[in-house]
PyMOL Python script that loads the backbone (N, CA, C, O; Angstrom):
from pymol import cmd

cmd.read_pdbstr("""\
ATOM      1  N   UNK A   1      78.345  75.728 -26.373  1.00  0.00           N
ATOM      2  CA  UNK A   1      77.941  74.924 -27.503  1.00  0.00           C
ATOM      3  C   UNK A   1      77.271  75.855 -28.515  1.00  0.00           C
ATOM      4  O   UNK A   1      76.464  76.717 -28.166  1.00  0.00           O
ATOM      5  N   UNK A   2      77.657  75.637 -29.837  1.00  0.00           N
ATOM      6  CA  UNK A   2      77.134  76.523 -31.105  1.00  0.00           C
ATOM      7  C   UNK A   2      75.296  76.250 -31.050  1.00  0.00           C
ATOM      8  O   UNK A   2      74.750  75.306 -30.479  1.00  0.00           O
ATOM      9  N   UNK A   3      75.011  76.710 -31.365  1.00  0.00           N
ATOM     10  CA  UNK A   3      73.538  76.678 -31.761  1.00  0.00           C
ATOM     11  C   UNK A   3      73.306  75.567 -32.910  1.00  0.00           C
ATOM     12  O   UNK A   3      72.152  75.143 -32.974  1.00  0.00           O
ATOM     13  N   UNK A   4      74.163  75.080 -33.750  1.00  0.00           N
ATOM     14  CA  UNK A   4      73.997  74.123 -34.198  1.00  0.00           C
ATOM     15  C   UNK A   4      74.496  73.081 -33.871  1.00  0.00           C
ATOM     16  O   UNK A   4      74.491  72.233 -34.763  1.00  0.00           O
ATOM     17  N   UNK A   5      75.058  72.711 -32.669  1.00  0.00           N
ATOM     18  CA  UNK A   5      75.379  71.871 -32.093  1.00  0.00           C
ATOM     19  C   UNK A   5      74.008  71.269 -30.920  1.00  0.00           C
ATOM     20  O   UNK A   5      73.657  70.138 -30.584  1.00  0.00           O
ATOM     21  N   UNK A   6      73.549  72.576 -30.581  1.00  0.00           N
ATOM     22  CA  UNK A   6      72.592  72.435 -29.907  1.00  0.00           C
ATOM     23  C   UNK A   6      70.935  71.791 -30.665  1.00  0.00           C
ATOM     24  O   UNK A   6      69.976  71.242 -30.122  1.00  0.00           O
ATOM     25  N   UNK A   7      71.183  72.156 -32.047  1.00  0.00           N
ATOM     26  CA  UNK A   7      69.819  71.960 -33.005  1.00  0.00           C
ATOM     27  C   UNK A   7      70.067  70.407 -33.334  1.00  0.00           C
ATOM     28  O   UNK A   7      69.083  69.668 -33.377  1.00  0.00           O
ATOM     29  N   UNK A   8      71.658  69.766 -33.624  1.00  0.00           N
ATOM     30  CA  UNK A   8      71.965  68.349 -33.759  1.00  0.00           C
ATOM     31  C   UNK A   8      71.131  67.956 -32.205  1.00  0.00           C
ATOM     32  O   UNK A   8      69.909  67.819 -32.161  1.00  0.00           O
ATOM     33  N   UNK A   9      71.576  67.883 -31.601  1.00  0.00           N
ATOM     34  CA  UNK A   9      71.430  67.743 -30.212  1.00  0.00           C
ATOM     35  C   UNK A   9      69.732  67.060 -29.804  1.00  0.00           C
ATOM     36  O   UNK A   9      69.357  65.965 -29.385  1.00  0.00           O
ATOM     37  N   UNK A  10      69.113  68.169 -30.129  1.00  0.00           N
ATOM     38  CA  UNK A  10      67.522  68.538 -30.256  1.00  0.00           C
ATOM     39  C   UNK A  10      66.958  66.952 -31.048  1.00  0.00           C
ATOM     40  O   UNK A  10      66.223  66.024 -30.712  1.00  0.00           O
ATOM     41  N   UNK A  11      67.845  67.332 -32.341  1.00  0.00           N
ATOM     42  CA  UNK A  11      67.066  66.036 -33.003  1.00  0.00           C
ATOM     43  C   UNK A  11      67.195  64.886 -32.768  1.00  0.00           C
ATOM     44  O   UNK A  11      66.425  63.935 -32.902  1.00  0.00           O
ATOM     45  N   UNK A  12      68.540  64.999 -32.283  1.00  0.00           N
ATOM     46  CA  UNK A  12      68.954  63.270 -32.167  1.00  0.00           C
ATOM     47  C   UNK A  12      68.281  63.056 -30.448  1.00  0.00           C
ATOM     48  O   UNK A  12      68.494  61.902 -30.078  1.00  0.00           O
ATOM     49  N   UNK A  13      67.837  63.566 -29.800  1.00  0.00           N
ATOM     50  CA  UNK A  13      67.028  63.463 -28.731  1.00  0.00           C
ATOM     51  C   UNK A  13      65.565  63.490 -29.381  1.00  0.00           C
ATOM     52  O   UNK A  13      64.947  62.525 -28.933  1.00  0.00           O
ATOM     53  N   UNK A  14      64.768  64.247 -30.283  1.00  0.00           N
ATOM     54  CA  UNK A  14      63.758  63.798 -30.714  1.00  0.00           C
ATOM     55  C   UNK A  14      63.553  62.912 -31.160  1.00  0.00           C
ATOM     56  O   UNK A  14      62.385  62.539 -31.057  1.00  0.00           O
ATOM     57  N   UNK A  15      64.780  61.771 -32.134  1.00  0.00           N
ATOM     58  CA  UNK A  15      64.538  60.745 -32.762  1.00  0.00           C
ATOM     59  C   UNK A  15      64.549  59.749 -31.851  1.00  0.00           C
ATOM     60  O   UNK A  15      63.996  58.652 -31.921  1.00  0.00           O
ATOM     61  N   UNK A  16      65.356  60.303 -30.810  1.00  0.00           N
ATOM     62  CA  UNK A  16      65.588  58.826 -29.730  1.00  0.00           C
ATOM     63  C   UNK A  16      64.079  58.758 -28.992  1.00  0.00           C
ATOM     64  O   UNK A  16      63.550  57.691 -28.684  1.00  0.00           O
ATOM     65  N   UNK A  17      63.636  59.729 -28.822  1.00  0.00           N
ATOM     66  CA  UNK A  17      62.333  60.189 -28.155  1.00  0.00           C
ATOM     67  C   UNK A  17      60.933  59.450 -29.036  1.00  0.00           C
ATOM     68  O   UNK A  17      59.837  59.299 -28.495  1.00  0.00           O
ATOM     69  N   UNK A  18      61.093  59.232 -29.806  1.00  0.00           N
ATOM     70  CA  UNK A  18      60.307  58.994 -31.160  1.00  0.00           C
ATOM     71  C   UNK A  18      60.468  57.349 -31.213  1.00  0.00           C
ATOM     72  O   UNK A  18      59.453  56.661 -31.111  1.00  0.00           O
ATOM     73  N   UNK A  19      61.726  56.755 -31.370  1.00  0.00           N
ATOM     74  CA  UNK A  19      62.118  55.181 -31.167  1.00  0.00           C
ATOM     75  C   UNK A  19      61.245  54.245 -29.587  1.00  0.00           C
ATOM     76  O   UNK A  19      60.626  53.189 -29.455  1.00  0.00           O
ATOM     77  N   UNK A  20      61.675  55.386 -28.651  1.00  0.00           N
ATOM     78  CA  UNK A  20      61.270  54.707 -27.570  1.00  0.00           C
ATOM     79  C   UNK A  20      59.218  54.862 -27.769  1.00  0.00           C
ATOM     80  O   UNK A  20      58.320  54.060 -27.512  1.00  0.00           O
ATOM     81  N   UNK A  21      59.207  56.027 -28.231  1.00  0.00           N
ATOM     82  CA  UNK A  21      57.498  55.874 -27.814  1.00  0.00           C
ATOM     83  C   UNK A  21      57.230  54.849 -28.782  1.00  0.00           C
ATOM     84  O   UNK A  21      56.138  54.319 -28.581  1.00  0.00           O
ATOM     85  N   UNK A  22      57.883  54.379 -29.796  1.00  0.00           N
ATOM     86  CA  UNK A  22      56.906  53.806 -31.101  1.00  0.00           C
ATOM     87  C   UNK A  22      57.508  52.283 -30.367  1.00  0.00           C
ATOM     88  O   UNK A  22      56.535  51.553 -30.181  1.00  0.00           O
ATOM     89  N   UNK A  23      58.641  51.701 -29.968  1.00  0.00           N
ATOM     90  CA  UNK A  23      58.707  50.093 -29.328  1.00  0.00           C
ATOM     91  C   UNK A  23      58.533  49.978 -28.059  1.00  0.00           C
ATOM     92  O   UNK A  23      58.916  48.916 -27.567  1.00  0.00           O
ATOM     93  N   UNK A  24      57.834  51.143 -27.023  1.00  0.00           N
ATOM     94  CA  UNK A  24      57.911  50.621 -26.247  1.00  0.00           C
ATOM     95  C   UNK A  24      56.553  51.531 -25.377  1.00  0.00           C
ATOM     96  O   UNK A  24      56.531  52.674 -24.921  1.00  0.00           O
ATOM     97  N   UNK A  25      55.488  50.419 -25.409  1.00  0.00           N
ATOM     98  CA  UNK A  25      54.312  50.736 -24.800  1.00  0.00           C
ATOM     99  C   UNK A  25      53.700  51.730 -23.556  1.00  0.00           C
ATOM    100  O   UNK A  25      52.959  52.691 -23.349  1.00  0.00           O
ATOM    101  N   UNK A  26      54.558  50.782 -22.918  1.00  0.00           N
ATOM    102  CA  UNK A  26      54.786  51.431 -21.285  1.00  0.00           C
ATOM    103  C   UNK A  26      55.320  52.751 -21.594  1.00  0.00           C
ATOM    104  O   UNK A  26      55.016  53.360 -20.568  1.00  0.00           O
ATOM    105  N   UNK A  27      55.872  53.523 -22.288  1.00  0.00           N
ATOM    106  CA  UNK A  27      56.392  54.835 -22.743  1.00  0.00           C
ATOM    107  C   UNK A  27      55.178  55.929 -22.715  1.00  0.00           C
ATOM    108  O   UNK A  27      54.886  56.849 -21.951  1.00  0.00           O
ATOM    109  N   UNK A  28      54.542  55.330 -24.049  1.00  0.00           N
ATOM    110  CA  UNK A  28      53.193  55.526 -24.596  1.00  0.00           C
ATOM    111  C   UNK A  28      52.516  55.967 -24.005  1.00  0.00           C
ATOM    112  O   UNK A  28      52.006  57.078 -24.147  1.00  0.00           O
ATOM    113  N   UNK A  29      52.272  54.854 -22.834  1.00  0.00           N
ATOM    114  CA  UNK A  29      51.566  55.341 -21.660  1.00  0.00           C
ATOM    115  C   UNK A  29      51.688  56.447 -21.034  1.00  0.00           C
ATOM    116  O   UNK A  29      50.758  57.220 -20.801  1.00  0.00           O
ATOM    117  N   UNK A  30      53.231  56.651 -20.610  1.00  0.00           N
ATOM    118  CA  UNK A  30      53.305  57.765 -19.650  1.00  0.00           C
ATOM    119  C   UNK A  30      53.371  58.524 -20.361  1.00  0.00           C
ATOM    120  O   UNK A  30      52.692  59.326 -19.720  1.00  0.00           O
ATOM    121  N   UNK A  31      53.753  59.332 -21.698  1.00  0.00           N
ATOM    122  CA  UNK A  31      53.611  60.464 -22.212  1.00  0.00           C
ATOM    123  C   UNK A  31      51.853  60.793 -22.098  1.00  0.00           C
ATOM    124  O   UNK A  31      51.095  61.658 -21.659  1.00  0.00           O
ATOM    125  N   UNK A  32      51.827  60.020 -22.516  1.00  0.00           N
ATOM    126  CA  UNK A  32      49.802  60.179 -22.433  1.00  0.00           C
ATOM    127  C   UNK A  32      48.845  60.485 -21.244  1.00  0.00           C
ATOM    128  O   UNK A  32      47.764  61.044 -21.426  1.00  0.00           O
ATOM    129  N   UNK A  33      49.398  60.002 -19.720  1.00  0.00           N
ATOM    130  CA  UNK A  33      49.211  60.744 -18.762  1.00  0.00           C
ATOM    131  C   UNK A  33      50.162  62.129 -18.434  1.00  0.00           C
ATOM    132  O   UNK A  33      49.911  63.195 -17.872  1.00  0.00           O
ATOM    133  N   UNK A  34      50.795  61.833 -18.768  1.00  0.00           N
ATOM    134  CA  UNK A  34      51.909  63.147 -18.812  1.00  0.00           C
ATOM    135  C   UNK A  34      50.671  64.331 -19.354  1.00  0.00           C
ATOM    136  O   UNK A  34      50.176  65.203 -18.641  1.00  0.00           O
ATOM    137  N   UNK A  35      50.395  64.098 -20.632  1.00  0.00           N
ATOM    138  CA  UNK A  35      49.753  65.054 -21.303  1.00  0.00           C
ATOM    139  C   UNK A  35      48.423  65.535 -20.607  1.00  0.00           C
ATOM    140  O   UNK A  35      48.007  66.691 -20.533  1.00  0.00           O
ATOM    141  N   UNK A  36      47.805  64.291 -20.073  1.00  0.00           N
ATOM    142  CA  UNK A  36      47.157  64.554 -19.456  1.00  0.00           C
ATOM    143  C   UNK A  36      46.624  65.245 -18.366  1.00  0.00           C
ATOM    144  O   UNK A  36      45.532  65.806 -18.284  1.00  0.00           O
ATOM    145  N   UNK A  37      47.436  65.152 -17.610  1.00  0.00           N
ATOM    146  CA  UNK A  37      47.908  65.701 -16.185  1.00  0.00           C
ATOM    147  C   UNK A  37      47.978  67.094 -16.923  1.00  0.00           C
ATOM    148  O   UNK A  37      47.143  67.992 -16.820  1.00  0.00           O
ATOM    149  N   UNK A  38      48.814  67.105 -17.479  1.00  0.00           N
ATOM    150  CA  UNK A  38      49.119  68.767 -17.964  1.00  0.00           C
ATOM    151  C   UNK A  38      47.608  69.578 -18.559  1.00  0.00           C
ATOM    152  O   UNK A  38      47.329  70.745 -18.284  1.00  0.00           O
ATOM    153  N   UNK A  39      46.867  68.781 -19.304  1.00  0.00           N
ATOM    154  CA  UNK A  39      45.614  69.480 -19.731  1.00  0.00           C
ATOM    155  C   UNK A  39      44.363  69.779 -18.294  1.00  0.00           C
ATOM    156  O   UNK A  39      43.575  70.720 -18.193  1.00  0.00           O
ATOM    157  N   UNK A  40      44.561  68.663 -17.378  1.00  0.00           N
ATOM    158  CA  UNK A  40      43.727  69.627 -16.240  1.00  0.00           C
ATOM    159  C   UNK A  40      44.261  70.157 -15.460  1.00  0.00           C
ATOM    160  O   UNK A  40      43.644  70.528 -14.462  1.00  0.00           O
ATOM    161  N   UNK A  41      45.846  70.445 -15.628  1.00  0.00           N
ATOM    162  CA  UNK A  41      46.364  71.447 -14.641  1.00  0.00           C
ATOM    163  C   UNK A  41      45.689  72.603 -15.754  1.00  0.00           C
ATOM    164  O   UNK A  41      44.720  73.029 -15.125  1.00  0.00           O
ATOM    165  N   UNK A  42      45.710  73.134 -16.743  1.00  0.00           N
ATOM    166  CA  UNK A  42      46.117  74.077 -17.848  1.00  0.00           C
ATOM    167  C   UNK A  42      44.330  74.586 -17.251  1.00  0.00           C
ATOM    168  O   UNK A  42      43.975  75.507 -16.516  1.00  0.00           O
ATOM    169  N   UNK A  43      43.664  73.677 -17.855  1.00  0.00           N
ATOM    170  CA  UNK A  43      42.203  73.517 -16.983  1.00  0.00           C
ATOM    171  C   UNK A  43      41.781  74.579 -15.945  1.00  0.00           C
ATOM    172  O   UNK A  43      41.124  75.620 -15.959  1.00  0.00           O
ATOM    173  N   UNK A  44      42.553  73.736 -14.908  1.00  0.00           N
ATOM    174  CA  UNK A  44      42.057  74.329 -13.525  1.00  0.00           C
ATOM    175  C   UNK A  44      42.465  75.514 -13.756  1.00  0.00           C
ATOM    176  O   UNK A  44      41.474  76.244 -13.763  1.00  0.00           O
ATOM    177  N   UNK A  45      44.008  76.475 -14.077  1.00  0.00           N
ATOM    178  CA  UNK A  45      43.932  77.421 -14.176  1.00  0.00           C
ATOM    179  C   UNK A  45      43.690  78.264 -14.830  1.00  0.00           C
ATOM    180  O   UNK A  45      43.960  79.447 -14.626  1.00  0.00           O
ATOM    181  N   UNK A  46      43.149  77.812 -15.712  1.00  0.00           N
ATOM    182  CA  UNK A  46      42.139  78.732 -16.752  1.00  0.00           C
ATOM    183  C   UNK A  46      41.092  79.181 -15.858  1.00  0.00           C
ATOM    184  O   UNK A  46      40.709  80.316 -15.575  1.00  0.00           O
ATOM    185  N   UNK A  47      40.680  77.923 -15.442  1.00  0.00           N
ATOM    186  CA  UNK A  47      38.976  78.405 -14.614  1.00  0.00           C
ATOM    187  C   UNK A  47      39.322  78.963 -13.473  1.00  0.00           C
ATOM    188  O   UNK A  47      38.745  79.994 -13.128  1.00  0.00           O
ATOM    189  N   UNK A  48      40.084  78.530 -12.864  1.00  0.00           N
ATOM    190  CA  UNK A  48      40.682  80.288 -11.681  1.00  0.00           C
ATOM    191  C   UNK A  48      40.660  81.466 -11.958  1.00  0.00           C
ATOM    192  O   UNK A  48      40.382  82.454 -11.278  1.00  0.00           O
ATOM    193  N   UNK A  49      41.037  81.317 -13.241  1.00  0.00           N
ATOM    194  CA  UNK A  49      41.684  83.419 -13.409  1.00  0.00           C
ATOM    195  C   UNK A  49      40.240  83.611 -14.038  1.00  0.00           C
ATOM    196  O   UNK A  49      39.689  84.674 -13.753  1.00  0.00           O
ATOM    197  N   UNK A  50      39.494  82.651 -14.926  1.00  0.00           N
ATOM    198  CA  UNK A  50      38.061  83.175 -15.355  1.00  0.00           C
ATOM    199  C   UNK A  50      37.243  83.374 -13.386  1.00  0.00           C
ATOM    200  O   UNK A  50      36.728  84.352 -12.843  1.00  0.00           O
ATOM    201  N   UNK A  51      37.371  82.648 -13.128  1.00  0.00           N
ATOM    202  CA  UNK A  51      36.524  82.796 -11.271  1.00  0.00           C
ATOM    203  C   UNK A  51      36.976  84.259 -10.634  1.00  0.00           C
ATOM    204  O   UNK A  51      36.371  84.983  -9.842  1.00  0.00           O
ATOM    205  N   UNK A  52      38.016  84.390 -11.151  1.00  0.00           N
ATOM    206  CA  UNK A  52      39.056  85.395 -10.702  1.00  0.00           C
ATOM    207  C   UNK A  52      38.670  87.471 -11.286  1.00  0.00           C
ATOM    208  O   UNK A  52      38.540  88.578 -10.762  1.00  0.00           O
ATOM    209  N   UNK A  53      38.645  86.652 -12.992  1.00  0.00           N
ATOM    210  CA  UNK A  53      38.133  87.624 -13.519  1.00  0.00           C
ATOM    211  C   UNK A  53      36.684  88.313 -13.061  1.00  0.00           C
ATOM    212  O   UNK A  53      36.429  89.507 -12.904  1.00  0.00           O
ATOM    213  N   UNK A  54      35.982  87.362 -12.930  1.00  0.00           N
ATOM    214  CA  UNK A  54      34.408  87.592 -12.839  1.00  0.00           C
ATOM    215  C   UNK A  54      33.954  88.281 -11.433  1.00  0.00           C
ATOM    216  O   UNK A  54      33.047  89.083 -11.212  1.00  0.00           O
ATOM    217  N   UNK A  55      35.252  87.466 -10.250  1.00  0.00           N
ATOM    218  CA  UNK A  55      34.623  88.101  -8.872  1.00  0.00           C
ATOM    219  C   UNK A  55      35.188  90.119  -9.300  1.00  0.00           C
ATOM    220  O   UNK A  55      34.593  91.156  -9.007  1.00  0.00           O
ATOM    221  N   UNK A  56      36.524  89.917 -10.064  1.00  0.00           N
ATOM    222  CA  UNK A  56      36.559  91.400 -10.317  1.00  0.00           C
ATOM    223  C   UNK A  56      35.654  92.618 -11.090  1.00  0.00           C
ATOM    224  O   UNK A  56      35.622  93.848 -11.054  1.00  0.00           O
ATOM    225  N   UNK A  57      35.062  91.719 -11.688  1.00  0.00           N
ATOM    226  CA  UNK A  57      33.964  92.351 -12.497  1.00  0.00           C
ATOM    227  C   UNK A  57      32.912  93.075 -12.155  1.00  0.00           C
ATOM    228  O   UNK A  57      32.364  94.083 -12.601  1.00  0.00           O
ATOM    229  N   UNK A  58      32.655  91.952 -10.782  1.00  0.00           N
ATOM    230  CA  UNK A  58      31.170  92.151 -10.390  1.00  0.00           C
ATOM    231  C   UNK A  58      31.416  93.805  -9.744  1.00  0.00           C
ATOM    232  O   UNK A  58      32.490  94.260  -9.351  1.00  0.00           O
ATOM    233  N   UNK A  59      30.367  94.362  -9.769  1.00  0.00           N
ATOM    234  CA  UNK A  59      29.863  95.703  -8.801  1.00  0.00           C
ATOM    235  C   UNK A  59      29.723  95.556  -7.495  1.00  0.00           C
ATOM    236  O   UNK A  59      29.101  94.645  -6.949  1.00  0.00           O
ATOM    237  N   UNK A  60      30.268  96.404  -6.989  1.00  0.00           N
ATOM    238  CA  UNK A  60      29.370  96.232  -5.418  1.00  0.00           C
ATOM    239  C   UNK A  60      27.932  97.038  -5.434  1.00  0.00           C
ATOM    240  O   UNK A  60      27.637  97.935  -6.223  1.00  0.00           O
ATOM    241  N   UNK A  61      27.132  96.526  -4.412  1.00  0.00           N
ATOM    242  CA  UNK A  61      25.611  96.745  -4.534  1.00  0.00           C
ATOM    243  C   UNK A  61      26.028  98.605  -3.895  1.00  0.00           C
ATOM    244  O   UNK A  61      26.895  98.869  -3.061  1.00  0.00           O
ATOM    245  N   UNK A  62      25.026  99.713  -4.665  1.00  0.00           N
ATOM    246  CA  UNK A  62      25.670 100.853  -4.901  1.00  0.00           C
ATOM    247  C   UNK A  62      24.906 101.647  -3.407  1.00  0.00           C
ATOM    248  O   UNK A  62      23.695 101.493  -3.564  1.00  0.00           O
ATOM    249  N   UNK A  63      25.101 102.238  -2.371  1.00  0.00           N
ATOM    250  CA  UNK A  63      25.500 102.579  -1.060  1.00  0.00           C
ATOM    251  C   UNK A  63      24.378 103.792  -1.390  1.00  0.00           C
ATOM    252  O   UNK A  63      24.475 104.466  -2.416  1.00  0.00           O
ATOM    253  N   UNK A  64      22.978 104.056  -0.111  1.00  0.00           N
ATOM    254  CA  UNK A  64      22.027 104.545   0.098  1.00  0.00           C
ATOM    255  C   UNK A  64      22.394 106.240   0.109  1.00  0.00           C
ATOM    256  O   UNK A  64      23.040 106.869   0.947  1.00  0.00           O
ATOM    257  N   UNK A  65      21.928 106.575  -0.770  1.00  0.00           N
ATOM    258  CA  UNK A  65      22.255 108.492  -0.554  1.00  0.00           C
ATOM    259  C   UNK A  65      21.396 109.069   0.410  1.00  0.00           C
ATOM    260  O   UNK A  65      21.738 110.194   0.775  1.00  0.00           O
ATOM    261  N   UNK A  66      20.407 108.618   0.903  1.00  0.00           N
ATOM    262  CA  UNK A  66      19.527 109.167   1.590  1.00  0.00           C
ATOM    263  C   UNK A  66      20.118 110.033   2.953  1.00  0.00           C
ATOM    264  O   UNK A  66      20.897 109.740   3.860  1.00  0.00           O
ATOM    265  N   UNK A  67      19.472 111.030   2.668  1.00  0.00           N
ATOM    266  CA  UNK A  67      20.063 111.848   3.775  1.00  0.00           C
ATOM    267  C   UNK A  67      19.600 111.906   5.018  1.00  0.00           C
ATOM    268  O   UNK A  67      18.439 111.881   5.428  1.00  0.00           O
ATOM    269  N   UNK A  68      20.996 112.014   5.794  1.00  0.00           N
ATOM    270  CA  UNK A  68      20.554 111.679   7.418  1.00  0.00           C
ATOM    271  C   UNK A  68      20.164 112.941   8.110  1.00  0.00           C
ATOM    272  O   UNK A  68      20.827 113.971   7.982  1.00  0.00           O
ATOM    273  N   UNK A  69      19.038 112.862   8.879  1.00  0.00           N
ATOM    274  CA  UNK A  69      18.211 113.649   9.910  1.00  0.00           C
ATOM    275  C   UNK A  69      18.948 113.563  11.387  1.00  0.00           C
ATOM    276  O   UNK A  69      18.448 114.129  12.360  1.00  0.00           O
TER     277      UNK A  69
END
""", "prot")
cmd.dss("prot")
cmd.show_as("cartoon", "prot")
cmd.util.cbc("prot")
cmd.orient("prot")
């Protein structure tokens, strides 16, 4: 398929996409948990790789030179 076959394609699936959310409620809904769901997945793994980052950060506590007798 041409790339502009594929860009028709796109829209006339966005418009159909667009019809159903605006008459039909129950739609509404689920895009909106949809989105949702997706913002505390996006969430959680943000705050992993920051948990992630930070345990890499830290120092280890720095090892006694004192010399052995």
């Amino acid at each position: 398929m041409s790339k502009l076959g594929w860009f028709a394609a796109g829209i006339g699936l966005g418009a159909l996409a667009v019809v159903q959310l605006r008459d039909n409620p129950k739609a509404q809904v689920a895009v909106d948990d949809a989105i949702l769901a997706a913002r505390e997945f996006a969430n959680s793994v943000a705050e992993g790789y920051r948990e992630q980052e930070k345990a890499a950060t830290k120092k280890p506590a720095p090892k006694s030179t004192a010399a052995k007798k």
